[in-house]
Every structure is written in structure tokens, then in C-alpha cells.
C-alpha positions in Angstrom: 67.8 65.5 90.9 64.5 65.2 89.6 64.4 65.3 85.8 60.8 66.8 85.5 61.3 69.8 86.9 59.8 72.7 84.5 62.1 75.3 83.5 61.8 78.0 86.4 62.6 75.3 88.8 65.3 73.7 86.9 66.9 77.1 86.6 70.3 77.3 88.2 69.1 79.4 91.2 72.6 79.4 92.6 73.8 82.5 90.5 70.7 84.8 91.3 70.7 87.9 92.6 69.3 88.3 96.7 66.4 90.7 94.7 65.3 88.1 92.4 63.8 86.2 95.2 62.0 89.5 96.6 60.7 90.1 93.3 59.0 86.3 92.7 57.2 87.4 96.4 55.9 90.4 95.0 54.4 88.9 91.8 53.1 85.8 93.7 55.0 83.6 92.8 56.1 81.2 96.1 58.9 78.7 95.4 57.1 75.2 95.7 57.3 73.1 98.7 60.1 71.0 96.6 62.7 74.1 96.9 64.0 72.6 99.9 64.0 68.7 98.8 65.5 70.5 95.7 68.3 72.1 97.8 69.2 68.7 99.8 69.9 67.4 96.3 71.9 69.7 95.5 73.9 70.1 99.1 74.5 66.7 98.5 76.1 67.4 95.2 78.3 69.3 96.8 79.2 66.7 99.2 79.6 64.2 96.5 82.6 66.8 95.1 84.3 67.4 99.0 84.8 63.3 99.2 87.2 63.7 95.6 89.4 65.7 98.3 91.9 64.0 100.3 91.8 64.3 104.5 95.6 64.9 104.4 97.9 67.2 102.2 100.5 64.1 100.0 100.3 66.6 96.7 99.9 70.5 95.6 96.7 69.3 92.6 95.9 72.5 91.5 92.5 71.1 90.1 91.5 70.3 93.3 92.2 73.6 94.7 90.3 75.1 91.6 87.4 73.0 92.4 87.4 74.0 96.2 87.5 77.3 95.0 84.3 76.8 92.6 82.8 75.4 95.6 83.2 78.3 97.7 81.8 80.9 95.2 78.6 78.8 94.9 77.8 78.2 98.3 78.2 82.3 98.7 75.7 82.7 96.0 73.6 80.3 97.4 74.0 81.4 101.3 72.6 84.6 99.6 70.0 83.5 97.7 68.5 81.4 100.5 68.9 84.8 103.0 66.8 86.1 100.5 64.4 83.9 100.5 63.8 83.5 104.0 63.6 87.2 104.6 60.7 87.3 102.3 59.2 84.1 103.6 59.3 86.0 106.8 57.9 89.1 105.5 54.8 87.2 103.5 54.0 85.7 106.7 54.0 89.0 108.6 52.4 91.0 105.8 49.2 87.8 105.2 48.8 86.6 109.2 49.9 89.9 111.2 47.7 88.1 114.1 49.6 84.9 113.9 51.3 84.3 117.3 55.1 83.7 115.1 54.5 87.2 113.3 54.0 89.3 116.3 57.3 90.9 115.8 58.3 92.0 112.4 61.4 91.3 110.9 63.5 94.2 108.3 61.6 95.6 105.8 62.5 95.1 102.1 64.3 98.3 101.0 62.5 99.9 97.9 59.0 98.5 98.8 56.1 100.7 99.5 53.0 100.0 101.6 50.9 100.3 98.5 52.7 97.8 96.4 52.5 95.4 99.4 48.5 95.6 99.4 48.5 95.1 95.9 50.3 91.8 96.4 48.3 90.4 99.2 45.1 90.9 97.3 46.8 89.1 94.2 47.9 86.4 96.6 44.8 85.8 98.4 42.9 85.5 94.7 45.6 83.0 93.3 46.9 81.0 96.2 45.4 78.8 99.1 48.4 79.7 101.4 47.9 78.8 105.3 50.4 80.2 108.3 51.5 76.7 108.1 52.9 76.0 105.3 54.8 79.5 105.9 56.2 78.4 108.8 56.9 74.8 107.3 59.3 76.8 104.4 60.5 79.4 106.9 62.0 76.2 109.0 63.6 74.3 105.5 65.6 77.7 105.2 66.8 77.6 108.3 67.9 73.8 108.0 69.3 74.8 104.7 71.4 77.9 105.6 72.8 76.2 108.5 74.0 73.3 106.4 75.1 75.9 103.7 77.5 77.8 106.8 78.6 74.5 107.8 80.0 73.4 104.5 81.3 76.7 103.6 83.9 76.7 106.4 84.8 73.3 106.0 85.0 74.0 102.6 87.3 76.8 104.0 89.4 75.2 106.2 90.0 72.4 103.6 91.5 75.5 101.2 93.7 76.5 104.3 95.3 73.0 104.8 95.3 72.4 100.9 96.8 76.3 99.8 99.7 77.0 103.0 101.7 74.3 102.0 102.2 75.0 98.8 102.3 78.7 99.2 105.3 78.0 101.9 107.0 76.0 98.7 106.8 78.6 96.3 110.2 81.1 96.1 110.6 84.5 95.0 111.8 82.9 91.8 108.3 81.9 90.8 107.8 85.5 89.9 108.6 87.4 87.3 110.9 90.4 86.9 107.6 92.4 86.2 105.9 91.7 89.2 109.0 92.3 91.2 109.5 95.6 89.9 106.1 97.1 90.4 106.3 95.4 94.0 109.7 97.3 94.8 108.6 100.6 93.2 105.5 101.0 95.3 107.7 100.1 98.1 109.9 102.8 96.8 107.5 105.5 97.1 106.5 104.8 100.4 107.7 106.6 103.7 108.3 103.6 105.9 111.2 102.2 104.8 111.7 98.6 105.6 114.5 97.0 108.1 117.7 96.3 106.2 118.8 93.1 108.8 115.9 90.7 107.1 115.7 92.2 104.0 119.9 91.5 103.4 118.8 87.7 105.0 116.3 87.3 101.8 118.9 89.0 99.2 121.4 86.6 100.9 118.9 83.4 99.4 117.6 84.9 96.5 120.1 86.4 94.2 117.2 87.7 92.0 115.9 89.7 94.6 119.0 90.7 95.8 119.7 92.3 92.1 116.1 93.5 91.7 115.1 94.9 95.5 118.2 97.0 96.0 117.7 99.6 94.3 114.0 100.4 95.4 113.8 99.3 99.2 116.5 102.3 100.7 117.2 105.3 98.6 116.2 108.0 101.3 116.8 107.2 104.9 116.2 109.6 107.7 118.8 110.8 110.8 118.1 112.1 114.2 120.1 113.4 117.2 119.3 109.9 118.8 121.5 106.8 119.0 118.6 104.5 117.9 118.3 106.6 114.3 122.4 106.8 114.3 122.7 103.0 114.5 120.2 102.4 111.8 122.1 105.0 109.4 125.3 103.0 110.2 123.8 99.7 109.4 122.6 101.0 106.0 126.3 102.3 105.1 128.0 98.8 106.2 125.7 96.9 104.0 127.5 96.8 100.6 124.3 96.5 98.6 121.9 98.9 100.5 124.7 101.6 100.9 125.1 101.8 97.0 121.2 102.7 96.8 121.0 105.5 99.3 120.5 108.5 97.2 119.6 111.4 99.8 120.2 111.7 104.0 117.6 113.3 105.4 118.1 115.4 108.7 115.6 116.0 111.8 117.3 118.8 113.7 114.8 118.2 116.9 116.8 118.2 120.0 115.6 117.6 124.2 115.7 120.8 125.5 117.6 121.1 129.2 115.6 123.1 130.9 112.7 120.5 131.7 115.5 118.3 132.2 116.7 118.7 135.4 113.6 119.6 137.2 110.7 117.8 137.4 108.1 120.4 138.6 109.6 122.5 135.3 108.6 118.8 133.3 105.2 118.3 134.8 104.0 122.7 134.1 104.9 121.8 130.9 103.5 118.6 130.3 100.3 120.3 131.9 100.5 123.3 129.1 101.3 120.3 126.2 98.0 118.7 127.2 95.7 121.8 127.7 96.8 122.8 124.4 95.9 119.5 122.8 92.5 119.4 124.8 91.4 122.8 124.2 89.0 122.5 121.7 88.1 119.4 122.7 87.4 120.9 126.7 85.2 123.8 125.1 82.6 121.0 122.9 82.0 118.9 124.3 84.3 116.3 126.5 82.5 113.4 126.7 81.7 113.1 122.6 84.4 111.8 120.3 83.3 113.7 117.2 85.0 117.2 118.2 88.4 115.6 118.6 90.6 117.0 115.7 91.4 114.1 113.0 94.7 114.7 113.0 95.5 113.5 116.5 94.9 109.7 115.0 93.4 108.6 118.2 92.6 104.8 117.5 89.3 104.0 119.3 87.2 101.0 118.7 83.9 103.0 119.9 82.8 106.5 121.4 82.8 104.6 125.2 86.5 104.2 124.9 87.2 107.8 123.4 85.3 108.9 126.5 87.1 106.9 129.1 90.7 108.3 127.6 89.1 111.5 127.8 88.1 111.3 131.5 91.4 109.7 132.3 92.7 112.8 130.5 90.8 115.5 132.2 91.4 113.9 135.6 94.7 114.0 135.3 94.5 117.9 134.2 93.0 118.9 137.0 96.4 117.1 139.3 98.7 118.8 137.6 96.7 122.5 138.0 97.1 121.5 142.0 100.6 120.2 141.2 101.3 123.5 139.5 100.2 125.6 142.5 103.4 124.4 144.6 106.1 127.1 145.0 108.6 127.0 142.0 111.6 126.8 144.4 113.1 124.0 146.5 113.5 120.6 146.0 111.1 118.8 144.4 108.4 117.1 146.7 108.0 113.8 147.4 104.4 111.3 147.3 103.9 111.8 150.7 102.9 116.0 150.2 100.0 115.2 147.5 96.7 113.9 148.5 96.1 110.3 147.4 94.1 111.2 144.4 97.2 113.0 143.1 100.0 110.3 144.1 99.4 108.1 141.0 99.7 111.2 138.8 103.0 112.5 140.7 104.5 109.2 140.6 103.8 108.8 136.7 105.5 112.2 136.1 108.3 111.1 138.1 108.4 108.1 135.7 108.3 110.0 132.7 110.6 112.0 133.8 113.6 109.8 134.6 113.1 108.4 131.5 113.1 111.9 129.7 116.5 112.4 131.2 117.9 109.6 130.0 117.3 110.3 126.6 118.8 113.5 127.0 121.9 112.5 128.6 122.0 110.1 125.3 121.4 112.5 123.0 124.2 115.2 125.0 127.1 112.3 124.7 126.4 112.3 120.9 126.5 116.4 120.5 129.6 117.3 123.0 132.5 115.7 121.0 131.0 116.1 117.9 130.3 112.4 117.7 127.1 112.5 116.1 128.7 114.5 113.3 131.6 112.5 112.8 129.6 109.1 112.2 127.3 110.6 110.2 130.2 111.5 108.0 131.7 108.1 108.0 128.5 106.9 107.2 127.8 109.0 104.2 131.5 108.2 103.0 130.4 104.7 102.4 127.3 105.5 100.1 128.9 106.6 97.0 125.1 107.9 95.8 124.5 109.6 98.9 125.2 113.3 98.1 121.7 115.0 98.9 121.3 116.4 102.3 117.5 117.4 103.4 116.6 119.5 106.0 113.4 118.5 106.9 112.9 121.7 108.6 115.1 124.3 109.6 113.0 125.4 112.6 114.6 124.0 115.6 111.5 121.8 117.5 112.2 120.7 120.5 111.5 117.4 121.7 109.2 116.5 124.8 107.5 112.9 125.7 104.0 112.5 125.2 102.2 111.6 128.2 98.9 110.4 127.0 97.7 108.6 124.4 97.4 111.1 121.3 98.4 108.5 119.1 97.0 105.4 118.6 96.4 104.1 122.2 98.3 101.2 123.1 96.8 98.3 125.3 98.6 95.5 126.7 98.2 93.0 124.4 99.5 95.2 121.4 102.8 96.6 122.5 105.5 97.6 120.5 108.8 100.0 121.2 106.9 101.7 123.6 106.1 100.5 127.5 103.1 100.8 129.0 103.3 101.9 132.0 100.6 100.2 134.9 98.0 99.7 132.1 97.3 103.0 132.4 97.2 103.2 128.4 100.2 105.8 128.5 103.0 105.6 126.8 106.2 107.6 126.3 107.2 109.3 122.8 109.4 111.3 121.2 107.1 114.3 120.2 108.4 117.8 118.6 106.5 120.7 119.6 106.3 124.3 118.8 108.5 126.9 120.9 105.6 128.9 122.0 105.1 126.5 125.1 108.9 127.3 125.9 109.7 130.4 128.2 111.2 133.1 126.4 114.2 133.1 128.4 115.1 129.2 127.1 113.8 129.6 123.4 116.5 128.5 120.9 117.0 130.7 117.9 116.8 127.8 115.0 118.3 129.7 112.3 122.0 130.3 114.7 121.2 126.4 116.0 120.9 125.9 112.1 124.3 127.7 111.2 126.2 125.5 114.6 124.7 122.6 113.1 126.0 123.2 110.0 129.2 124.2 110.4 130.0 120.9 112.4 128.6 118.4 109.6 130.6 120.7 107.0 133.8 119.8 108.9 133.0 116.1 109.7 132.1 115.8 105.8 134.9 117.9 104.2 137.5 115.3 106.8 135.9 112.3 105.7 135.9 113.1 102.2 132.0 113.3 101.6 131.3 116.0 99.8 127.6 116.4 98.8 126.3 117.5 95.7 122.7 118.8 96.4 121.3 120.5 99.8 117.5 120.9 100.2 116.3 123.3 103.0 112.5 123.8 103.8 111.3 126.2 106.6 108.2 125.6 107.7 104.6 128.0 108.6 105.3 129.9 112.1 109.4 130.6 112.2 109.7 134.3 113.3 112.8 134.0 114.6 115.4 137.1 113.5 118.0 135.9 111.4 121.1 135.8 113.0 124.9 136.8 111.6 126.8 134.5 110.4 130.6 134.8 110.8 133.3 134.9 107.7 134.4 131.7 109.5 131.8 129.9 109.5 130.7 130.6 105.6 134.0 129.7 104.9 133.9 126.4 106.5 130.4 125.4 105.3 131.4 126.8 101.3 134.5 124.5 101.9 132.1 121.2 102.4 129.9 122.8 99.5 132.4 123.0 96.7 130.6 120.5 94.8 127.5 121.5 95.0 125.0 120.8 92.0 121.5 121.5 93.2 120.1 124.1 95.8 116.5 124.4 96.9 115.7 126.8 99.4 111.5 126.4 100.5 109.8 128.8 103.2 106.6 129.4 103.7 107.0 132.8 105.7 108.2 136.0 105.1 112.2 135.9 106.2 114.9 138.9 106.2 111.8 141.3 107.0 114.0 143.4 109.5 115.5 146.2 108.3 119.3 143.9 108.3 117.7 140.4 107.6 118.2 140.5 103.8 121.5 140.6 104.4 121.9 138.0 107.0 119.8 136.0 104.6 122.2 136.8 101.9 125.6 135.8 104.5 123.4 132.6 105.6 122.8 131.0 102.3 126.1 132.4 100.4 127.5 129.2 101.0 125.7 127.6 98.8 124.5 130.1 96.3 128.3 131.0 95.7 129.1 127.3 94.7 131.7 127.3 91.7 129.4 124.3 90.4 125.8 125.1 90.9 123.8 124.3 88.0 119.9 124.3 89.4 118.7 126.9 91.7 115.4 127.0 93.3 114.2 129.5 95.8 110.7 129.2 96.3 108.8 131.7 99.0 105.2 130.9 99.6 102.8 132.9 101.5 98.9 131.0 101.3 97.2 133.6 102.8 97.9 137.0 101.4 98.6 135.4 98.0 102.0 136.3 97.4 101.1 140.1 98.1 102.6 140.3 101.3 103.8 144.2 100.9 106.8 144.8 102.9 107.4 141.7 104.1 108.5 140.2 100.6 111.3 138.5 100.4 114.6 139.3 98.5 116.4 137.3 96.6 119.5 136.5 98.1 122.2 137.1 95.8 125.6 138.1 95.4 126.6 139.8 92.9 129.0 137.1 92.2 128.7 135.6 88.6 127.4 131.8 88.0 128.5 130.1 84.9 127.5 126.5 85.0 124.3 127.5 86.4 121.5 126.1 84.1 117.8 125.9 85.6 116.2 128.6 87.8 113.1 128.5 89.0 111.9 131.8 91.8 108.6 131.9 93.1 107.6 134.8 95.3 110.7 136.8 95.7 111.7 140.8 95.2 114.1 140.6 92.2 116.1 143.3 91.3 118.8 144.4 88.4 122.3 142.7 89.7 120.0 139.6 90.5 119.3 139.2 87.3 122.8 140.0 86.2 124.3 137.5 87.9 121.9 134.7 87.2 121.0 135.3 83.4 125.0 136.0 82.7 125.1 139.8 82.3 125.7 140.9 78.9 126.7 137.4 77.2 123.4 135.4 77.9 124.0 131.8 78.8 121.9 128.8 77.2 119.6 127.0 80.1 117.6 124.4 80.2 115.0 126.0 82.6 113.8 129.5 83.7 111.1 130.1 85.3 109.7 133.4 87.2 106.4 133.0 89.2 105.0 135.8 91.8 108.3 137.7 91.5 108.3 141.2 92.4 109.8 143.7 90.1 110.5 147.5 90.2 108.7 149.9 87.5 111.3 149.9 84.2 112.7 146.3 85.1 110.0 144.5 82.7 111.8 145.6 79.8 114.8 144.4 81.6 113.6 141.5 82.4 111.5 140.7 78.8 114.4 141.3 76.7 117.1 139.3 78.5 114.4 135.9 77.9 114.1 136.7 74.7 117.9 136.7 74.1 118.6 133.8 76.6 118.2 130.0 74.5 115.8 128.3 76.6 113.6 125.7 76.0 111.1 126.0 78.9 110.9 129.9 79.9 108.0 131.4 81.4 106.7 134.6 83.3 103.6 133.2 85.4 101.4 135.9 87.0 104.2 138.7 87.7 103.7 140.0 91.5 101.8 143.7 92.1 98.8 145.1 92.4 98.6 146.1 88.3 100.8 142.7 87.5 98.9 140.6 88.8 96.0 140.8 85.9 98.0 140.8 82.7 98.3 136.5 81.6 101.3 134.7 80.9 99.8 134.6 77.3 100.3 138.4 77.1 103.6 139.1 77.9 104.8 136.4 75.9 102.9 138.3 73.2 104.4 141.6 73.8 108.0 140.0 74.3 108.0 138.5 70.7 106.7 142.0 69.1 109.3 143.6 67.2 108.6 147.4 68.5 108.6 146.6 72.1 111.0 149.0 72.9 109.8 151.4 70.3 107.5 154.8 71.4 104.8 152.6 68.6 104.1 151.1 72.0 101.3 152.6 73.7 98.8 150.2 75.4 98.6 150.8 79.3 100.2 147.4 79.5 103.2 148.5 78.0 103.4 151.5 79.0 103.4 150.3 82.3 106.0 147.1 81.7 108.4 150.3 80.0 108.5 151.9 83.7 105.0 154.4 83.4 103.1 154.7 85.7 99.8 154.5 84.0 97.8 155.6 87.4 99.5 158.6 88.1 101.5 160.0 85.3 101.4 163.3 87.0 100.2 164.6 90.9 96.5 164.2 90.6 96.9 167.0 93.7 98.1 169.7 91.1 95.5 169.0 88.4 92.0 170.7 88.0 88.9 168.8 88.2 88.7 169.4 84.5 92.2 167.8 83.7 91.4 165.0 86.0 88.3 163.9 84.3 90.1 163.8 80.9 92.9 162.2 82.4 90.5 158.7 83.5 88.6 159.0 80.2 91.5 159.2 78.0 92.7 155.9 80.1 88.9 154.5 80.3 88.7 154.6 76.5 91.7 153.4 75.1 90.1 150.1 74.2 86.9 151.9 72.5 89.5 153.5 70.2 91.5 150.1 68.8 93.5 149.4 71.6 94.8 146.1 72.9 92.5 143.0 73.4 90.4 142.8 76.5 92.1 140.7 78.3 94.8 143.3 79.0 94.2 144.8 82.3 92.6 148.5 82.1 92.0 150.5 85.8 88.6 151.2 86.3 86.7 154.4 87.7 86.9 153.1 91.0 90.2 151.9 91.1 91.5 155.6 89.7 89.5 156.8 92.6 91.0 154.9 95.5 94.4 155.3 94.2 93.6 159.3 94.1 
């Protein structure tokens, strides 16, 4: 390169910034005529360095692979400093010769560039340059050569990488990494849902020892079950592998089943297939149908662009309207053949018939694993052979049923991406597995989930108890929308469930509606859960009741706490959220009269009677217990006293004494502070003294302000 350059030209414009370019236009300042002689030099620098490589891969030189790298980073700074250029080579030629023939249409304006600052700069330019359309164009073609020959040795510069990099990355083992980066690789792994395959994962641990000792314990420690004999297998193959089945910490259970009734006939498959899909499109139908932005996000539909969202959604509504003709036939008979629908609903018929054969097969699967119990009892075996495997989950106790899904909801499948599922005459649909909620069913077939729950049970209890895995925690969630009534559940059965629970450790109980609201649900609640409340080793107990929308003040729809009266001694950490807790509850968790030492308590949103909060404050105060708290008591006049506060009242000496007299405590000692007497047999006189004496108790060195006081109006609605 030339050795006379001056020292703007000599700098190494290759690590500029795309504005610095923009910024030498708008000053004036138009790289010479040599920038692109300077550039060939340069390029052919670069070439100079691609000849050092050799043609063919004889050895892994990790300086030539650092060099091919350094190449790569340069020619992308300099494939951005030349667009730079040329876009303001372009714009200098539209902005000084707008009637040349070459600047008739203008090209992207420079972001951040007024209109003003623009005439400023062609007067400059026209004082301090002689600058003809010519030589424009002359340096508008040099970029052009220049960032073609850039592109051009930037992918062979690539492709060299490629040929250089694979082999050696195919050499390289798992042994070439550390026990560092294997552990945070098998963590994250850890934490995810998808759980890998165990067949190629036991064909790496077979090769690499390392991984073998370090992956185990990371890749498979929750694995989920269905009622299907594709989820069974997989369950089976965990528990025979003798690494995989020792990491296994917790069997997680989907109790979705294929209902019968849609089974066995096909007009009963299609009416419901036709309500499935008018509830999905409802929304969508009321819009706008031919748009892609109403559709809800948590359908996952994958479309590439709005044109193929609206196809799907035409294909969707055309087959709507088939099935409203196909539901006009007569519910009786035999179902019809091709030959009674007009053409345009043939296709359609014939795809439900499809759908539908297939839909009975998996049935008739999933009925030869339920009828002799078999399901149960290879479960069992399999849980027998993962000696950490003593968690059972419940993913939700609602029964779902299953149906298929017969359009794309998911992510649409075409035929050059197919997976488990077929696609059926390129139509784009595919068959699923889908559970749905029970309102689509007919009343007359609904399935009670909490007596399917309890039948369910009682079966895994004697398929575990026989082959001699006994589990030591149970986790049971019920989900937003169960309104089922709780059913009763037989001494027999308790008996045989509390059998398979006799080493039980750890209970959770989680619902997020308001259960044993009938007048006898508390105690079926009570008889349903007894089993594993009444557990001779239960040491952690949590029963947590959420209700979002009324904020845990649901009224008479809270939930009890359901408890025997039976006592607990191992038991060690509670935690209640949202629950009605009475006297023997606490009795029989907090030991009665000779206070246990936990490790945990904690009350948050219970309920409690008037005159229980001294109950309730003394027995933690007496209980050893290094993490106890009281957060936000349930009730209208609760609901405003802090945490802070009771903990300060529980630690004050004369608590319990008549000293006592803050509305606060008055209230927590079982006095009503609203009413103390019939506001109907007081004067208006008495009244009035009554709300001032209450009003100004603060005035008159009463507790702090952060102690909840009723107000005028308050007093007055409660009157």
C-alpha cells in the first residue's frame, strides 16, 4: 500500500462505525478517488493471508483457524463500512443532481438527518468542492465492485472455516470438558420439562464413563405417566436402566382418559368435534376471520405470515359450516355413508371417519390397560425398581377427558416436517391427544373426577403396597373450574389407600377453588384426604387454598381444614394458606398441651373465629420454631392489622391481661369492637358516644397508626 498516504487515509477504516462514513458526507468531506485503489490493496491483503491456508484438511492448526476467524471479523466491518459509504455516495448524488437521469429514484434516507442540515451541507459542498455527477457515479460503481468482492471472500472465507472447524470438532470427546462445564450443562437440562430419551443418552454413558457419572443424576429425575401404552413403555425403560432408575426422584400422573361415549359412534364424534372447534374459533369468528392478530397466543399457531393464518382459517371455517349440515341428520340409525352428503361435504365426512377409527383405537388401547388392572400393576413394578422414586404427583385431580384434535391448533404440520403425527391428504391436519374441559360433555356422560380420583387411587395403592413400593411424599393439585360434589369415600377404600401411605413423609394438597362448600363436603373432604393426613409418619404438611379473584374472602365458600382430630407427633413443618381453622385443628397439629419443636409454621389467609387469636398467639409463642409467622389473618377487620403487629402484641407480657385495651386487642381477645352491644336498643345519644369513644382512641395515646381503627362509615354500614 501506498506509504504517503496522510493520516485520515492511512487510518484503519476497517473498524469504523457504518455512521462515521455518514458523518465525513455531512461535513464535506468525500473519500478521494484512491478509496477504492486503496481497498484493492487491501482485498489483496487479504488474499495474500487465504493462500497460507491449505485446499485440503491434513492437520487441526489452531492458528490457522484463529487467523480465518480474524479474517471474517474484518471483512464484516468492512462489508459495513463500504454499505455505508455507498449509501451516502447514493444520497450525495440524489441530494446535489436531483435532475440527473441515475437519481430519479431516491434511495433510504439517512435516519437522524433533517432537511435543514442537508441544505446546509450542499451549500458547504458546492463552495468547497468541484464535484460533477460523474465522478459520483464513478465511486458509486468502485463500491459496488468492492462489496461484491468483499461477499465473495467472506463465504469462501466461510466455507474454508466449515471444512477446517467439522473435523476437528467431530475429534473432540466429552472428555475435553471439564466437570464444570458438564455440570452447568446437566443442570439446565435438569430444570427443563422435556426430558430427553434414555435409549441414546445410555449409548453416550456406555462410551464415556465421565458422562455416564456426571449426566445421571440431572437428565431424568421426574418422568411423567399416562393411561397410554406409548407413556407406559417409556416409564418401563427408565426403571430397567440401572443408572437412570436410581435418579428418578418423583412419578408424575396425568389422569386423562378417552371417554366412551364418542367412541362408538361417529355422528356423537363429529357434534363434538364441531362444538371443540366452535369453541376454539369463537372469538376468533366474532373479529375478525380473515386477520391473524385476534387469534389468542396461547393456541401456538406457527404461521410464517398472515396469508397462511388466513388460509387455515378458511380451511377452518369451511369445514364448520359441514359439520353444522352434518349435525342436522337425525341422531338415530346407523351412521351414513359418503354417498348421502353433497360432494362439498364428502371430504369432510370421510376425514371424520378417519379420525375416528383412529380415536377408537386408542381407546381400545387405553381399555386393555385399565380392565385387569394392568396399567396399575406395571406402574408398580416400575416404581419398585427406582429406589428414589417415592413422590407421586397428581398433575390434576380433575378428570379431563381426552379427544383428538382435528385441526391445526398447534403448530401446523406440513409435509416436509413430520413428526409422530400423520398428516393426513396434505390437508395440514393432524391427530392429537388433547384434554379438554367437561363442559362440552353431556351431563348424562360427565365423570365425577374426585370418585374417578378415589378408583384410581385405590388400585395404584394395591398394585404399590404388593410390589413393595411404598412412597413417601404425595402431591395433589386441583385445578381453576372443578365443581364437582365431593363424593363418599368407603372405610374400605381409606383403609386400602392409608395401607400404601404408611410411609408417608410429605403431603401437599393445592386447589384453586372453593371445595367441601356443600353442607356434607367438609366431611367427605375430611374421609378423602384422611389417608394421608392420618399417616403415622407425616412430618410436612401443606394445604394451600387459593382463590385470585375474591382474595381469599370467599365468605361461605371457605374452605375447612381437613383434620381429624387424631394427634401427629413426627409432624414438623406446616404451612395453611386460605383455610377455616378451628380449635381441635390446632390441637392436633401444634400437639395439644405439650407443644412440639418445628422447623416451620406458617399461617397465611387463615380464617379464625372471634377468641381463637389468643388461642392461636399463645400456642406460637410457646411452640420452638425457628420460622413462624402469621401473614395477613383472613376477615374483614383481620385483614388490615400487619404481620409486624401481631408479632408485637404476641411478645407483650400483658397480652392476656384487662391492661389490654387497643381495638386490636380487644378484638384478637374475642370482642367484638363493632358491636359490643345491639346498636337497635341504644338511643341516638348512646350511639354517637359509642363511634367517638372508638373514633378517638388514638387521639387519647392509643396504639400506633398502623393498627386498624373502623371509620364513620364503616360503623355505619355495619349498623
Amino acid at each position: 500500500m501506498d506509504s504517503d498516504r496522510d493520516s485520515e487515509d492511512s487510518e484503519d477504516f476497517y473498524t469504523r462505525s457504518p455512521e462515521d462514513p455518514l458523518q465525513r458526507v455531512l461535513h464535506g468531506e468525500f473519500p478521494s478517488s484512491s478509496l477504492g485503489h486503496r481497498s484493492d490493496d487491501d482485498m489483496d491483503d487479504y488474499c495474500d493471508l487465504l493462500k497460507d491456508v491449505p485446499t485440503e484438511f491434513t492437520e487441526l492448526k489452531p492458528e490457522i483457524l484463529a487467523s480465518a476467524y480474524l479474517i471474517i471479523k474484518n471483512l464484516s466491518e468492512l462489508s459495513r463500512f463500504i454499505k455505508a459509504n455507498l449509501l451516502a455516495q447514493r444520497l450525495a448524488l440524489y441530494k446535489l443532481f436531483p435532475n440527473d437521469s441515475d437519481s430519479r429514484d431516491p434511495p433510504a434516507d439517512i435516519p437522524g438527518i433533517t432537511s435543514e442540515q442537508w441544505t446546509i451541507w450542499r451549500c458547504r459542498t458546492h463552495a468547497t468542492h468541484q464535484i460533477s455527477s460523474e465522478s459520483l457515479k464513478q465511486r458509486i460503481h468502485e463500491l459496488e465492485t468492492m462489496s461484491f468482492r468483499v461477499s465473495d471472500t467472506h463465504r469462501q472465507t466461510r466455507a474454508l472455516i466449515n471444512r477446517l472447524s467439522k473435523p476437528g470438532v467431530r475429534l473432540l470427546t466429552i472428555l475435553n470438558l471439564s466437570e464444570e462445564v458438564l455440570l452447568a450443562i446437566f443442570r439446565y437440562l435438569g430444570k427443563t420439562s422435556k426430558r430427553p430419551d434414555p435409549r441414546p443418552v445410555k449409548s453416550i454413558g456406555r462410551s464415556c464413563r465421565l458422562f455416564k457419572r456426571i449426566a445421571s443424576p440431572f437428565l431424568i429425575t421426574r418422568t411423567r405417566v399416562s393411561i397410554c401404552p406409548k407413556s407406559l413403555a417409556r416409564l418401563e425403560a427408565i426403571a430397567a436402566d440401572p443408572d437412570f432408575s436410581k435418579a428418578v426422584k418423583t412419578v408424575s400422573f396425568q389422569l386423562s382418559h378417552y371417554p366412551s361415549w364418542v367412541c362408538h359412534n361417529a355422528r356423537h364424534f363429529a357434534t363434538f368435534c364441531h362444538g371443540l372447534v366452535e369453541r376454539e374459533l369463537g372469538f376468533t369468528s366474532r373479529q375478525d376471520p380473515n386477520t391473524v392478530r385476534f387469534i389468542p397466543k396461547d393456541w401456538g399457531l406457527g404461521f410464517e405470515d398472515e396469508k397462511e393464518a388466513r388460509k387455515t382459517l378458511a380451511k377452518m371455517q369451511s369445514v364448520m359450516q359441514s359439520w353444522e349440515r352434518l349435525g342436522s341428520l337425525p341422531p338415530a340409525g346407523p351412521d351414513p355413508s359418503p354417498e348421502d352428503f353433497p360432494p362439498q361435504d364428502r371430504m369432510h365426512w370421510d376425514f371424520i371417519m378417519r379420525q375416528h377409527e383412529r380415536y377408537q383405537a386408542m381407546y381400545n388401547k387405553q381399555l386393555s390397560l385399565l380392565k385387569p388392572d394392568v396399567f396399575f400393576q406395571r406402574v408398580a413394578v416400575a416404581m419398585s425398581k427406582m429406589p428414589s422414586a417415592k413422590t407421586i404427583h397428581f398433575r390434576d385431580l380433575r378428570v379431563r377427558d381426552k379427544l383428538t384434535k382435528p385441526f391445526p391448533f398447534g403448530k401446523l404440520i406440513r409435509p416436509h416436517d413430520r413428526g409422530v403425527e400423520e398428516v393426513f391428504e396434505q390437508e395440514g391436519f393432524f391427530i392429537q391427544p388433547h384434554p379438554f374441559f367437561l363442559s362440552l360433555v353431556p351431563a348424562s356422560n360427565q365423570i365425577n373426577g374426585y370418585e374417578y380420583f378415589i378408583k384410581f387411587m385405590v388400585n395404584l395403592s394395591k398394585a404399590l403396597e404388593s410390589a413393595g413400593a411404598f412412597p413417601t411424599s404425595v402431591d395433589i393439585k386441583v385445578y381453576d373450574g372443578v365443581h364437582e360434589r365431593l363424593p363418599r369415600t368407603s372405610g374400605e377404600d381409606r383403609r386400602r389407600i392409608g395401607s400404601a401411605m404408611r410411609h408417608l413423609e410429605n403431603f401437599s394438597f393445592h386447589t384453586e377453588t372453593p371445595l367441601g362448600s356443600e353442607m356434607d363436603g367438609p366431611q367427605h373432604l375430611t374421609a378423602l384426604l384422611s389417608p394421608f393426613l392420618d399417616a403415622p409418619q407425616l412430618q410436612i404438611f401443606r394445604f394451600h387454598c387459593s382463590n385470585p379473584g375474591d382474595d381469599y374472602e370467599i365468605g361461605h365458600e371457605r374452605i375447612g381444614l381437613p383434620l381429624t382430630a387424631k394427634p401427629r407427633p413426627n409432624l414438623v413443618d406446616i404451612r395453611l394458606v386460605g383455610v377455616d381453622l378451628q380449635q381441635h385443628h390446632l390441637e392436633s397439629l401444634l400437639g395439644g398441651q405439650n407443644p412440639r419443636t418445628f422447623r416451620r409454621l406458617e399461617f397465611e389467609h387463615v380464617w379464625l373465629e372471634h377468641g381463637m387469636w389468643s388461642e392461636v398467639l399463645g400456642l406460637l409463642r410457646a411452640v420452638d420454631c425457628p420460622v413462624k409467622s402469621l401473614i395477613r389473618p383472613a376477615g374483614a377487620e383481620m385483614n388490615y392489622i400487619p404481620s409486624k403487629e401481631l408479632d408485637k402484641i404476641c411478645e407483650r407480657p400483658d397480652f392476656m391481661s384487662e391492661k389490654s385495651a387497643s381495638p386490636t386487642e380487644r378484638y384478637i381477645r374475642g370482642e367484638n369492637i363493632h358491636n359490643p352491644v345491639d346498636p337497635s336498643i341504644l338511643d341516638e345519644e348512646s350511639l354517637s358516644n359509642l363511634q367517638a369513644e372508638n373514633n378517638n382512641f388514638y387521639q387519647n395515646g392509643g396504639s400506633d397508626e398502623n393498627e386498624f381503627l373502623p371509620t364513620d362509615d364503616e360503623m355505619s354500614e355495619d349498623d
